[in-house]
C-alpha positions as CSV (number, residue, x, y, z in Angstrom):
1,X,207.3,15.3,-53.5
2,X,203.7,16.1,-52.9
3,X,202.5,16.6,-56.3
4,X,203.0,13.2,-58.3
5,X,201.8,11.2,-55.4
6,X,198.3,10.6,-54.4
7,X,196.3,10.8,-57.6
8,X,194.4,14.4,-58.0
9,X,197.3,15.8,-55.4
10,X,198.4,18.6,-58.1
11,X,194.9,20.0,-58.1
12,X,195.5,21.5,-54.4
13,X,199.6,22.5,-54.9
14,X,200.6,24.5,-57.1
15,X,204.1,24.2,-56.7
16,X,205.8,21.0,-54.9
17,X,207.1,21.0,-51.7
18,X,211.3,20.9,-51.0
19,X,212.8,19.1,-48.3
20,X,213.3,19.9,-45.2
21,X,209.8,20.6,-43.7
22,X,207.9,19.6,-40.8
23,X,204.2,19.0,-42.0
24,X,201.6,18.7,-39.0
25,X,198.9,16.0,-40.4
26,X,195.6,16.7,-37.6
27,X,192.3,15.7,-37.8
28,X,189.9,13.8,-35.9
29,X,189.5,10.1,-35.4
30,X,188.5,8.3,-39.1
31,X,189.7,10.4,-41.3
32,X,192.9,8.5,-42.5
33,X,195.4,10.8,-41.1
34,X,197.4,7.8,-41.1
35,X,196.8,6.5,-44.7
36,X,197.4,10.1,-46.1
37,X,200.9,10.3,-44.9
38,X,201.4,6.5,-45.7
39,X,199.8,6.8,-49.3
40,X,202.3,10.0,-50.3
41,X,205.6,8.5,-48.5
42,X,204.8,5.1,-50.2
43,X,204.4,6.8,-53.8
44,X,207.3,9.1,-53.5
45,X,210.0,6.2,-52.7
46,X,208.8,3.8,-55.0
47,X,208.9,6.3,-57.8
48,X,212.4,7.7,-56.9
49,X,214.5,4.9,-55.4
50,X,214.7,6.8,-52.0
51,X,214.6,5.3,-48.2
52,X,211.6,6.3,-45.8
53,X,211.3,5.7,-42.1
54,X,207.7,5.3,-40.7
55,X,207.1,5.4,-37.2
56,X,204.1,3.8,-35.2
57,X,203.2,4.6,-32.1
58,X,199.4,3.6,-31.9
59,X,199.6,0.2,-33.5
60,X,201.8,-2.9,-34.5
61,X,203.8,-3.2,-37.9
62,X,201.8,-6.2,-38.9
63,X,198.6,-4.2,-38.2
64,X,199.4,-1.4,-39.8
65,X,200.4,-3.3,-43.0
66,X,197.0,-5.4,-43.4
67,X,195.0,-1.6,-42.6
68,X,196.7,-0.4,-45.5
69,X,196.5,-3.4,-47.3
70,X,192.7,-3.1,-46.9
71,X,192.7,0.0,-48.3
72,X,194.1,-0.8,-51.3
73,X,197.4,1.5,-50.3
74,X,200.4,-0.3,-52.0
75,X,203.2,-1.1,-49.7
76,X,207.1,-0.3,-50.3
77,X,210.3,-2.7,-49.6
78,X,212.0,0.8,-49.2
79,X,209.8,1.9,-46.2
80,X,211.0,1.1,-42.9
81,X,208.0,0.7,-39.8
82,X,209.1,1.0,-36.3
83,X,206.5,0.2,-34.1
84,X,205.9,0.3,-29.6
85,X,208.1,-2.7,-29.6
86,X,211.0,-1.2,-30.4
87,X,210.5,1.0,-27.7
88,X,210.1,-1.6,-25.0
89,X,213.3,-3.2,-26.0
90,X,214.6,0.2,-24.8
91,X,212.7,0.0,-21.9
92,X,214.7,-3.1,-20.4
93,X,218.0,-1.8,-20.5
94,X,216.7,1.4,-18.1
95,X,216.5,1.4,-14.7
96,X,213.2,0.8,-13.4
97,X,213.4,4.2,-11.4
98,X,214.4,6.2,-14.7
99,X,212.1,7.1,-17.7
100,X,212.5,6.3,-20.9
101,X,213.3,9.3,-22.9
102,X,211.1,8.4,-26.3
103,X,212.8,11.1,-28.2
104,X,215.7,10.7,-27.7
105,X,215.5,7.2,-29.3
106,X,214.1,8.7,-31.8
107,X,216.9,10.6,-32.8
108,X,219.2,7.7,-32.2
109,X,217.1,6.1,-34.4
110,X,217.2,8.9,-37.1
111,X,220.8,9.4,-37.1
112,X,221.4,5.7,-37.4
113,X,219.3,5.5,-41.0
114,X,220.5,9.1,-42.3
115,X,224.2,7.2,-42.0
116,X,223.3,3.6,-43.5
117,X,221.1,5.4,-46.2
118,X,222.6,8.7,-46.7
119,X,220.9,11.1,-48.8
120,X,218.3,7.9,-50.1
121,X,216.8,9.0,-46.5
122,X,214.7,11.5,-47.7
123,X,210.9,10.9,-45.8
124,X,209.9,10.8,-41.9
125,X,206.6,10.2,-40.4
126,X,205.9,9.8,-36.2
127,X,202.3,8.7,-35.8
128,X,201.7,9.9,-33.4
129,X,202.7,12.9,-31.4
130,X,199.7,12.6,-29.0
131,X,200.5,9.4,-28.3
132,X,204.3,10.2,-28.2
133,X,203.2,12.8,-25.1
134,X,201.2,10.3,-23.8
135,X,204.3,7.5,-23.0
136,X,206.3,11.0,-21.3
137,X,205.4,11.8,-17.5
138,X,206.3,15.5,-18.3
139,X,204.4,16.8,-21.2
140,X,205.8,20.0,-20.7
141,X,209.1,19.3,-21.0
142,X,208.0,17.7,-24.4
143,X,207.2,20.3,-25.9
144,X,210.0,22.2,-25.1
145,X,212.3,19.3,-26.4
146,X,209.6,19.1,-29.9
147,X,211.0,22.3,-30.8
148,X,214.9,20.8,-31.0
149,X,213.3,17.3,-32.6
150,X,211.6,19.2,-35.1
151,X,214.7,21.1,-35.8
152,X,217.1,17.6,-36.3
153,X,214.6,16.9,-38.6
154,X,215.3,19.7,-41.0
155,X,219.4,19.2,-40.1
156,X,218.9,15.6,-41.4
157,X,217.3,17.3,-44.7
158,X,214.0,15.2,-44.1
159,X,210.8,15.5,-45.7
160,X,208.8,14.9,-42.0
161,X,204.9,13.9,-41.3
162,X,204.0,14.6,-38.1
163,X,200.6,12.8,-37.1
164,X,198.2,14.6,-34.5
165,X,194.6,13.9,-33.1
166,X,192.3,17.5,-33.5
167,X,188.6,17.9,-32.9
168,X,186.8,19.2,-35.6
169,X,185.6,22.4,-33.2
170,X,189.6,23.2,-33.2
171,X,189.7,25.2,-36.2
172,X,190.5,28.5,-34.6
173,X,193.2,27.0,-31.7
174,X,196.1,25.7,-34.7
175,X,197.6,23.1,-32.6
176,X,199.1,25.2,-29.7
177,X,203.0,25.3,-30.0
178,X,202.9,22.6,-32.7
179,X,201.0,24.7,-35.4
180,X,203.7,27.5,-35.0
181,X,206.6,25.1,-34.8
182,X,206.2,23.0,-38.2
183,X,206.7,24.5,-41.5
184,X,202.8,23.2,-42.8
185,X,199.2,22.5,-41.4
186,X,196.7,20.0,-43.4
187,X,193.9,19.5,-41.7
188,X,192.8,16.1,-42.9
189,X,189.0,15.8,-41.9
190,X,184.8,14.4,-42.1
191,X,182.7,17.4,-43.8
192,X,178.9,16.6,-42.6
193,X,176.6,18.5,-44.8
194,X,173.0,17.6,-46.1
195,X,173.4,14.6,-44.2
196,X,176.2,13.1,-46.0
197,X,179.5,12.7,-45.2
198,X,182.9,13.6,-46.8
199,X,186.4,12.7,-46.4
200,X,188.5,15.7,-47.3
201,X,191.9,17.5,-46.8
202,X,192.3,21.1,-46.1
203,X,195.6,22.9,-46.2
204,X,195.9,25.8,-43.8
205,X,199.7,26.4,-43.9
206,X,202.6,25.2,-46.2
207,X,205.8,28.1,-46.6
208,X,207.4,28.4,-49.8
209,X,204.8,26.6,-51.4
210,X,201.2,28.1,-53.9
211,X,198.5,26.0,-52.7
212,X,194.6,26.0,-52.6
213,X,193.2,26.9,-49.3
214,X,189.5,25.1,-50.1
215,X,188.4,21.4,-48.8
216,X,188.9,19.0,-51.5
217,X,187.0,15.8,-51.4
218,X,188.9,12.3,-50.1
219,X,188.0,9.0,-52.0
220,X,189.0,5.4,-51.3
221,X,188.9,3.2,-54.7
222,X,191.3,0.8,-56.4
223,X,194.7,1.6,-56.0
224,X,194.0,3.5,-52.4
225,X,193.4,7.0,-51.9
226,X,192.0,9.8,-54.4
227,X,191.8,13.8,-54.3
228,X,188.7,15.2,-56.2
229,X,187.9,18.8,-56.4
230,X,186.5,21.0,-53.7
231,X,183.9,20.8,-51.6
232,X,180.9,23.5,-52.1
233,X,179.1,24.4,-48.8
């Protein structure tokens, strides 16, 4: 999965990654949380024929198609983007006194494509959970109900991205509930040192699964994203 996609990949995993997992992407604003996950999901179901459902919460199809295409990040027939509008279709069959339960649709949503595609449904992403929160009067209940969606996720065999905003100064707090709940951490992130700065990804957590724990350098060229080697402080 993780190794023969992004270019330079195999240098930080060891050994690949099986389906199912739950893999939190965080990181601050910048640092192409979004373009990571789209990069590796993009690669993997060209190369192997399989179906992959990418969800948007922050922006439009269209503009997440021309970011990419900016980038360089080739784009997939067999990728599927769900964006807000979905959602507000949703919205006008509910009572204007009831509240749209977001998650739920997802898994409406999910169940629908596991039984068109079958086993070809092999890659997830929701960009992102913040925002998912966000759109839900009671965050609390969220993440009580994030523990049974992450859960689906590994019923419907699913190799799953899960996209979350984290400060830089957040090392030591891993996520809350979320860092515990998912089955991997990379912490995709802007290294500042002798006044330059460095696009990098950082695993912190991935089970069954050898894997560097060092920074390793992010670059954007032709063909969209690159992993170089580590990053020396």
């Amino acid at each position: 999965m993780f190794r023969n996609t992004i270019p330079g990949l195999d240098r930080v995993f060891a050994t690949d990654i099986t389906p199912p997992k739950v893999v939190l992407i965080s990181g601050p604003p910048g640092s192409m949380k979004t373009s990571f996950c789209y990069s590796i999901m993009t690669q993997f179901v060209e190369r192997s024929g399989a179906f992959g459902l990418y969800t948007t919460f922050e922006e439009t199809v269209d503009s997440h198609l021309a970011n990419m295409k900016s980038l360089g990040i080739d784009l997939s027939l067999n990728m599927q983007i769900s964006d807000i509008t979905d959602l507000r279709e949703i919205d006008q069959i509910v009572e204007e006194d009831e509240e749209t339960d977001y998650v739920d649709f997802l898994e409406k949503m999910l169940r629908h494509f596991k039984e068109e595609k079958g086993d070809k449904f092999k890659v997830f992403a929701l960009d992102s959970l913040g925002a998912l929160y966000s759109l839900m009067e009671h965050e609390q209940d969220m993440r009580k109900k994030m523990f049974y969606f992450f859960k689906l996720l590994r019923d419907l065999d699913l190799f799953s991205f899960v996209v979350m905003e984290r400060s830089m100064g957040a090392e030591a707090n891993l996520l809350g509930n979320e860092g515990f709940l998912v089955d991997g951490v990379i912490m995709v992130g802007i290294d500042r040192n002798r006044g330059k700065l460095t696009r990098f990804m950082q695993v912190e957590k991935m089970r069954a699964c050898k894997h560097s724990m060092e920074k390793h350098a992010l670059e954007i060229g032709p063909g969209g994203l690159k992993v170089l080697g580590p990053i020396f402080e």
